[in-house]
C-alpha positions in Angstrom: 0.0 0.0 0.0 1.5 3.2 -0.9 2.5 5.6 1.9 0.0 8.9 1.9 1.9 12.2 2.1 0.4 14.9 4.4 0.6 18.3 2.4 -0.2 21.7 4.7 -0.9 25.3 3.5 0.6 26.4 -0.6 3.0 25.7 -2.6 5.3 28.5 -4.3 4.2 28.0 -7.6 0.5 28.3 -6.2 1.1 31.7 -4.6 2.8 32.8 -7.6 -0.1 32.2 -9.7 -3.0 33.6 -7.2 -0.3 36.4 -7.5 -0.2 37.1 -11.0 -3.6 36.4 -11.3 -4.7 39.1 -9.0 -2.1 41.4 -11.1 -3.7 41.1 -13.9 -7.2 41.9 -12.8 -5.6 44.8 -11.1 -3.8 46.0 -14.3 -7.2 45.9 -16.2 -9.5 47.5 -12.9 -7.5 50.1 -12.0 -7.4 52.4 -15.1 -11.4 52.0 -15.3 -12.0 53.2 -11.8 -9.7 56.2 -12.3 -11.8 56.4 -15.7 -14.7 56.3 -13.5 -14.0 58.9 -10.5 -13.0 61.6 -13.7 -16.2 61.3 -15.2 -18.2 61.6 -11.7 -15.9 64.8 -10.8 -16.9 66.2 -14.1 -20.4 65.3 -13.6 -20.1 67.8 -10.4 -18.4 70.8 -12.4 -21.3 70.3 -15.5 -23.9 70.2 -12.4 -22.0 73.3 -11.2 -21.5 75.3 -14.8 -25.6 74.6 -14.6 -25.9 76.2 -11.5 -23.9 79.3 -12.1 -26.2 79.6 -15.4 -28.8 79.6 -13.5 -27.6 82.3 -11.7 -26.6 84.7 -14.6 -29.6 84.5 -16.0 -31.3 85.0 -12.5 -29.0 88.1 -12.5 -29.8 89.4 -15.8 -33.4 89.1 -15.1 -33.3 91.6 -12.1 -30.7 94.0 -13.5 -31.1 93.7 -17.2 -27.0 93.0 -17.3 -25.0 89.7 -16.5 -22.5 90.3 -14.2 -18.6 90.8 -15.5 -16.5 89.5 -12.6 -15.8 86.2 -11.5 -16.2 87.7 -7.9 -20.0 88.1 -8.4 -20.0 84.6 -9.0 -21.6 82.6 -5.8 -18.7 80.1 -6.0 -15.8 79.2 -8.0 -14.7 76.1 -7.5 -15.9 72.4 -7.9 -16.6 71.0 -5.9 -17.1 73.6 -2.9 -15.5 72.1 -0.5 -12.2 69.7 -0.4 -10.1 68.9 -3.2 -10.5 71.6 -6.1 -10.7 69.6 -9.1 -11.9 73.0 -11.6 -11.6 76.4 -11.3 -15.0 78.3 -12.2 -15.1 81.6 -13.7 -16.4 83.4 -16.8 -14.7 83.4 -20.0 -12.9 86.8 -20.9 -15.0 87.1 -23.6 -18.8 87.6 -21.6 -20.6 91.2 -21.5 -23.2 92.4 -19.7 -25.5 91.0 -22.9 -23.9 87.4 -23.0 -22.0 85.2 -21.5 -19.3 82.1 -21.3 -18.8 79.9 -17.7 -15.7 77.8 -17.8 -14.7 75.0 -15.5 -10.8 74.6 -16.0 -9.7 70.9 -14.9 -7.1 71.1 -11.7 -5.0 68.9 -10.2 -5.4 65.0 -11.1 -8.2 66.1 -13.3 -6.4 67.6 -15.8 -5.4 64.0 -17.3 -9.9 64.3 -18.3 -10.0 63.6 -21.7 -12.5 66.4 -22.1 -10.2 69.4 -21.0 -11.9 72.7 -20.4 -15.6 72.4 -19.9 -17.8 75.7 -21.3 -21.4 76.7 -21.1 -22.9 80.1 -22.7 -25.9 81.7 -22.3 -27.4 79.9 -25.4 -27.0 76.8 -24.0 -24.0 76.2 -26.3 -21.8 73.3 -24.6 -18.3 72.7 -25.2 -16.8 70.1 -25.7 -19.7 68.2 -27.2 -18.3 64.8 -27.9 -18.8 62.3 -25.0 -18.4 64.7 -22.4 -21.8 66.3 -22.0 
């Protein structure tokens, strides 16, 4: 009868694989997560461009004038609190009869595909492909 050996715990070449294995999944998770978190952060600045439209054209309404200065914005920076991820202000080309908000990526966020986020008081949305 054939003696029965006892094995306890892993071999090497077991870890090694679980290892790579787990390395692998990581290598292909990872970059869609950070993918992820960018989209949600500009999801906050569009949500926040909104707002500030809303605003102007709140403004203009009880003045007959959009304000000039990024000071008589209520807030210029998404989000409000914590990490500033864009910079909110008006584009150097608004007047008191028209108007451009930008949100300038900061920070981690400037690896975002979409770059420079811009809302006028058309409507007008740039950039339009995939990032609206």
């Amino acid at each position: 009868m054939p003696k029965q050996i006892n094995s306890r715990g892993f071999s090497l070449i077991e870890l090694m694989i679980v290892i790579g294995i787990i390395a692998i999944l990581t290598s292909i998770a990872y970059p869609s997560y950070i993918d992820s978190v960018r989209k949600s952060r500009r999801a906050t600045a569009q949500a926040d461009l909104l707002e500030l439209a809303n605003f102007m054209e709140r403004r203009f309404t009880e003045t007959n004038a959009y304000p000039l200065l990024d000071s008589d914005l209520p807030f210029e920076a998404s989000p409000r609190t914590g990490t500033l991820y864009y910079a909110l202000d008006l584009d150097a080309s608004s007047s008191i009869s028209s108007f451009t908000l930008q949100a300038t990526p900061s920070g981690s966020q400037t690896a975002d595909s979409c770059g420079t986020l811009t809302l006028s008081q058309t409507g007008a949305q740039t950039p339009t492909t995939n990032c609206w």
